[in-house]
N, C-alpha and C positions, 0 to 999 in steps of 0.2 A: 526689282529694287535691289540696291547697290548695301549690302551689309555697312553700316556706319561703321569707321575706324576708329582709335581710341583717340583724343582728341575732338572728334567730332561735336558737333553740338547738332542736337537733335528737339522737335518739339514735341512734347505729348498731351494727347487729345483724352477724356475721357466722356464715353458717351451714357447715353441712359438706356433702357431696352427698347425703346420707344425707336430709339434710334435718331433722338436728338442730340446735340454737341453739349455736354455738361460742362466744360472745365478744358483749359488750356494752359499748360504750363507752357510761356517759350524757348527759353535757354537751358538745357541740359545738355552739361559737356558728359563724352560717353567715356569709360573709363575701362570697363572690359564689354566682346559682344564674344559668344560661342553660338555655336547650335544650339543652345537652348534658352540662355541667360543674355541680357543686355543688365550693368550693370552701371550709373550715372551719377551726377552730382550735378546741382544745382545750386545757387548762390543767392539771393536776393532778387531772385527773375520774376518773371513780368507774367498774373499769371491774369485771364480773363474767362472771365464767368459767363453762361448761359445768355445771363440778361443785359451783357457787355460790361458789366462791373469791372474795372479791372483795377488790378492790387499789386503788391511786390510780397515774393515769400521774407520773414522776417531771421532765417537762419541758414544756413549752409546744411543743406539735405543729400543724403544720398537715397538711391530709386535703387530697387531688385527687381525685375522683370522677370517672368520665366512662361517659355511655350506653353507646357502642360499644365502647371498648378494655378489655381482658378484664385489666385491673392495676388498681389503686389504688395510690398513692402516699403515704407518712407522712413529713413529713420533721419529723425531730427538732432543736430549734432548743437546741445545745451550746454549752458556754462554747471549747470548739476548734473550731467551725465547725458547719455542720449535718451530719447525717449522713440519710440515707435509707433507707427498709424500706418494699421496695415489693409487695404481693400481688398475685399471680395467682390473679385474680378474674375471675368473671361482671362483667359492667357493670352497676353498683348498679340497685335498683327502689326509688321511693318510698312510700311508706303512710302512711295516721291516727298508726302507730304508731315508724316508723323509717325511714332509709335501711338497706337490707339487700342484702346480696350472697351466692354462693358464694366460700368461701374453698379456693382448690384445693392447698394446701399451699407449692408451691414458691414461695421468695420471692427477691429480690433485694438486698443489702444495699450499700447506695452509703455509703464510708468518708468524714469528712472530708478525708482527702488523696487521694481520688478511685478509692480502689479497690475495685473489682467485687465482689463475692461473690455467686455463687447458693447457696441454702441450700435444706436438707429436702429433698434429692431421693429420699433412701430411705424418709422418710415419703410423700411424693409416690407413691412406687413402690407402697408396700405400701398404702395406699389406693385405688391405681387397683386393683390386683388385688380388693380387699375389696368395693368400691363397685363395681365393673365401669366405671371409665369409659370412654365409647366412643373409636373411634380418631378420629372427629372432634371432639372432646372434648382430645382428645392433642395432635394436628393444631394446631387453635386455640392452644392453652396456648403450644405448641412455637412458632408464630408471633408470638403474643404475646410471648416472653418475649425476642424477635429483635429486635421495636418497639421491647421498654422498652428494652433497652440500645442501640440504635440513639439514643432520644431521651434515655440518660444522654449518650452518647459527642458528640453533636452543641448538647448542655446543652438541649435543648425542655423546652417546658412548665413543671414547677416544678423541673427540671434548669439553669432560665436564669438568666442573671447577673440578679440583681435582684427575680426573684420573692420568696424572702426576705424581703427590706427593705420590699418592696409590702404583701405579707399581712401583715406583723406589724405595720406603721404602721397598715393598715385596720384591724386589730381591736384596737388599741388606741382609736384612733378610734372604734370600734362602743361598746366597754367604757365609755368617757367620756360617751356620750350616753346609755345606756341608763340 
């Protein structure tokens, strides 16, 4: 598989452990990819659910992707500030056909005025029981979800002052050449 350029538009898949298809965002233009990172914006795109629901997202979002750490990050770009919703996720794989991840339920929701929320833990729970997931499966998650808030509380990555205003001048810039 052919690394997406910046420009690109890419779809992403998120699955369940089951190994069902949860969630389909279509149009994500990609705005940086490295060795490690794919980093995206998405607009009012076309997003379709499990049970073929399908929807339009209602804000201009950017996506952080990374190999290694088990979250992805969405930060939603509000007329009161951004806000964040971040899944505890496998570290995406790319394909012909998508960036695609496991979606492990429990998320993180970062407020405009900076406050914390973890969310779905009791979907979290009754999934682990259904799906069996393992204790290093748990382990992981439970580490991971130390990291994210580690790198909300210390602003990393797209927690940082200025990320924001970066990504969304590149992909307005990306929008205008294309």
């Amino acid at each position: 598989m052919q690394v997406p350029k910046e420009g690109d538009y890419i779809a992403i898949q998120s699955y369940k452990h089951d190994g069902h298809l949860h969630r389909t965002w279509r149009d994500t233009m990609v705005l940086k990819t490295s060795e490690n990172e794919i980093i995206g914006c998405n607009d009012h795109t076309l997003v379709t659910e499990s049970d073929r629901r399908r929807w339009y997202t209602h804000e201009t979002a950017l996506v952080y992707f990374h190999r290694h750490y088990w979250f992805n990050i969405v930060t939603m770009l509000r007329d009161n500030g951004p806000s964040y919703y971040c899944n505890l996720a496998t570290p995406f794989v790319l394909d012909s056909e998508a960036l695609k991840y496991i979606d492990y339920d429990l998320d993180i929701k970062v407020f405009p005025d900076g406050e914390i929320r973890l969310l779905d833990v009791d979907e979290y729970a009754a999934h682990r029981h259904l799906w069996h997931y393992s204790d290093t499966i748990d382990d992981i998650l439970k580490y991971s979800t130390e990291v994210l808030i580690s790198w909300i509380k210390k602003q990393k990555g797209p927690f940082s002052p200025g990320y924001v205003e970066l990504w969304q001048r590149r992909y307005q810039e990306l929008l205008h050449h294309a």
